[in-house]
C-alpha positions in Angstrom: -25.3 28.6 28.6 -26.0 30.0 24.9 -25.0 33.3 23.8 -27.4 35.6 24.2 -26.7 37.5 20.9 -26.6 35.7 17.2 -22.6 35.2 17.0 -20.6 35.8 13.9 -20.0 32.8 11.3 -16.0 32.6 12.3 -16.8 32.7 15.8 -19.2 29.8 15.3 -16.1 27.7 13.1 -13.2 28.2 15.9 -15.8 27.3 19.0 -15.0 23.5 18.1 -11.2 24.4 18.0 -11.7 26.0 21.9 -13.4 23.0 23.0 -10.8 20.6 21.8 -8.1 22.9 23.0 -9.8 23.2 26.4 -10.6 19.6 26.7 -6.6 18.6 26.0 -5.6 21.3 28.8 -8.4 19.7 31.5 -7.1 16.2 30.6 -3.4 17.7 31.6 -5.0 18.5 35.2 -4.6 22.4 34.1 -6.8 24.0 36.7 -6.8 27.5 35.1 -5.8 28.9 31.5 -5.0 32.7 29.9 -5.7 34.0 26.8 -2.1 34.2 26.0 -1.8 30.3 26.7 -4.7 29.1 24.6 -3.0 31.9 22.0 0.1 30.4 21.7 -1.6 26.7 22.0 -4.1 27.3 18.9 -2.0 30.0 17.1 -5.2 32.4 17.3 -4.1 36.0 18.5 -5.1 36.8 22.0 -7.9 39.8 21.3 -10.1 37.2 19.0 -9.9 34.7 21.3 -11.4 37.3 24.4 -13.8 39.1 21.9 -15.0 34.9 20.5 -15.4 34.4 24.5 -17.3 37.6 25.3 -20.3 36.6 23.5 -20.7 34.2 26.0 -20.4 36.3 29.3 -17.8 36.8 31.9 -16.0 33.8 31.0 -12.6 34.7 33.1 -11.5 37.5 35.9 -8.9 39.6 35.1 -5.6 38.6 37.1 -6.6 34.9 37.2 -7.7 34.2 33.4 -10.0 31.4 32.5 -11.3 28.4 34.8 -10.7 25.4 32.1 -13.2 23.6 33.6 -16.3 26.0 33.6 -14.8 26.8 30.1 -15.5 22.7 29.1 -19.0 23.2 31.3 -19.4 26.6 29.1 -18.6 24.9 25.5 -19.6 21.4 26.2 -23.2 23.2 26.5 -23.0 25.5 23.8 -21.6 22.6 21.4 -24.1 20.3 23.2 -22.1 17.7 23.6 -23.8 15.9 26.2 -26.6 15.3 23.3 -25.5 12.8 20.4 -26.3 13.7 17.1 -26.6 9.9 14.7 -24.4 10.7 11.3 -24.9 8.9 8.0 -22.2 7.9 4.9 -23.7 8.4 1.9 -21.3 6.5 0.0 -18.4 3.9 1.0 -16.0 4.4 -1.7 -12.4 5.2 -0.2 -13.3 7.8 1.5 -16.7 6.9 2.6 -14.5 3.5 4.1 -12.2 5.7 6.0 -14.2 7.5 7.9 -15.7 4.6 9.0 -13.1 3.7 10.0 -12.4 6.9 11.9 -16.0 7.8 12.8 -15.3 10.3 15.3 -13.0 8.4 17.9 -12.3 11.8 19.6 -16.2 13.6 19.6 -18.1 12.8 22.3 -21.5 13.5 20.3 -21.0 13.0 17.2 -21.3 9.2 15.7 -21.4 7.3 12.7 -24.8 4.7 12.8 -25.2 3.8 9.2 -24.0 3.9 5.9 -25.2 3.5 2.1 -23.8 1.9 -0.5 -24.2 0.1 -3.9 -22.2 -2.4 -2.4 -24.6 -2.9 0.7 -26.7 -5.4 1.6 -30.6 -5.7 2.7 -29.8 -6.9 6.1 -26.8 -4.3 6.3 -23.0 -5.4 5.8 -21.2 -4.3 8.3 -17.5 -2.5 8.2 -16.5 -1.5 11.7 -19.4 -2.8 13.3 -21.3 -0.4 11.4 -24.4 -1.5 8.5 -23.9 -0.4 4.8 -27.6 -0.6 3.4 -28.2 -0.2 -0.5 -29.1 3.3 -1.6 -32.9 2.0 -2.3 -33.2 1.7 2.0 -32.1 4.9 2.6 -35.4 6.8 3.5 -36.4 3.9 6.0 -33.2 3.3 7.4 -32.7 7.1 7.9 -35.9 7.1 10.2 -34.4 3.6 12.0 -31.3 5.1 13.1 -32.9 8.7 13.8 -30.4 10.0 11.9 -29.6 14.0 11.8 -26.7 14.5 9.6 -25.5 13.4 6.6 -22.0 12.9 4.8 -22.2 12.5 1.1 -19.5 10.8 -0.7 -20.8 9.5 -3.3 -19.6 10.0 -7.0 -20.4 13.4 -8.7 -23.1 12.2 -11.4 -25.0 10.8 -8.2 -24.7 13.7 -5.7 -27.9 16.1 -7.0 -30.0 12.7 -7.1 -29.0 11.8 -3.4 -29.2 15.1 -2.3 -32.8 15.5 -3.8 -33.8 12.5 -1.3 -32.4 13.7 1.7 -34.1 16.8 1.4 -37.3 15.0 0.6 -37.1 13.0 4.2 -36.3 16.6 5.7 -32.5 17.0 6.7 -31.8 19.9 7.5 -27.6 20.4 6.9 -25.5 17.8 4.4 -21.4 17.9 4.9 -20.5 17.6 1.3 -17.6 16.0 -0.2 -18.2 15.8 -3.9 -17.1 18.6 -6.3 -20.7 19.4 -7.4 -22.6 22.5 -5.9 -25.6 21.4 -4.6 -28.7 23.0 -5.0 -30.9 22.8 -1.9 -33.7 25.1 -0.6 -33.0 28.1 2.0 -33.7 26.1 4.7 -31.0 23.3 4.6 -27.7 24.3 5.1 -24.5 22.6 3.1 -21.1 22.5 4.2 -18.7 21.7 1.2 -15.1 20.1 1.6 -13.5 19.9 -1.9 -9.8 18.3 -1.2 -8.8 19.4 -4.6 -9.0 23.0 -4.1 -8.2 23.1 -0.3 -4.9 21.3 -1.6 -4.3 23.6 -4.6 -5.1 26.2 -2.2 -2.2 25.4 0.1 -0.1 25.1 -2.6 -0.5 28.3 -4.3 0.5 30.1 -0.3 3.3 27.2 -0.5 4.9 28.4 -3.8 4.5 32.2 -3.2 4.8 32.9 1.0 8.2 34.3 0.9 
């Protein structure tokens, strides 16, 4: 199932969130769910969570609430998860190494195939069974390993340059964890994680929620 109308940007953010939630309720044998329980579950007011649905159809009946697992069916579809997309670190400094580490133990399509490093070899080093290539590689390697998506941790005086390449062999989103705003045509979309300001963020609502 997809929706059948364009759905708004913070719709599109929390439909991850649902299908996490979902999938924890399903492994709990929970048969059937309300609005109220995923509410109180995600801390997401009941109304978004039925307007977020209703792009999607008649996803419960009134009375009964939600089937969780034509919900999975529903979002497991519309997330396609039954399709693996092949993700690439650009970058194995500390971060780079820890989410190799991690690489996506909980996603069901989403999976870490290769990484690039300064540190990596021509015949691929390997840190959790995964191949670190050298930076010089990455246009053939990318083609290898079919890969869709790229993480870029590399340091800020190298992200522009890196970037420049991967839009060259034609990727079409980067998850970006550098400081530097990248500039990238229309077409390719970037996703930006800055720790520092997401931290001084939290801070500032820490100090002055009263």
């Amino acid at each position: 199932m997809k929706a059948s109308n364009k759905i708004p940007q913070a719709t599109t953010k929390r439909l991850p969130l649902y299908y996490r939630f979902i999938l924890n309720f399903a492994e709990a044998g929970q048969v059937r769910i309300s609005s109220k329980e995923l509410s109180e579950a995600m801390k997401i007011d009941s109304a978004t969570i039925r307007r977020d649905f209703s792009y999607f159809g008649a996803l419960g009946k009134k009375g009964y609430g939600y089937d969780v697992q034509y919900l999975l069916d529903v979002f497991r579809q519309v997330l396609d998860q039954d399709e693996r997309m092949n993700v690439a670190i650009i970058g194995v400094g500390n971060l780079g190494s820890a989410l190799l580490k991690y690489n996506f133990q909980k996603s069901h399509n989403m999976k870490i195939v290769v990484a690039f490093d300064t540190s990596g070899t021509p015949e691929g080093k390997y840190i959790n069974d995964i191949p670190v290539y050298p930076p010089d590689l990455l246009e053939e390697k990318f083609a290898e390993y079919n890969v869709e998506l790229p993480i870029l941790t590399v340091p800020a005086r190298s992200a522009q340059f890196m970037t420049d390449r991967l839009v060259t062999i034609g990727v079409k989103g980067i998850l970006n964890f550098t400081p530097v705003r990248l500039s990238v045509p229309d077409y390719v979309r970037v996703h930006t994680i800055d720790l520092t300001i997401e931290l001084q963020t939290l801070s500032y609502f820490m100090r002055n929620d009263k």
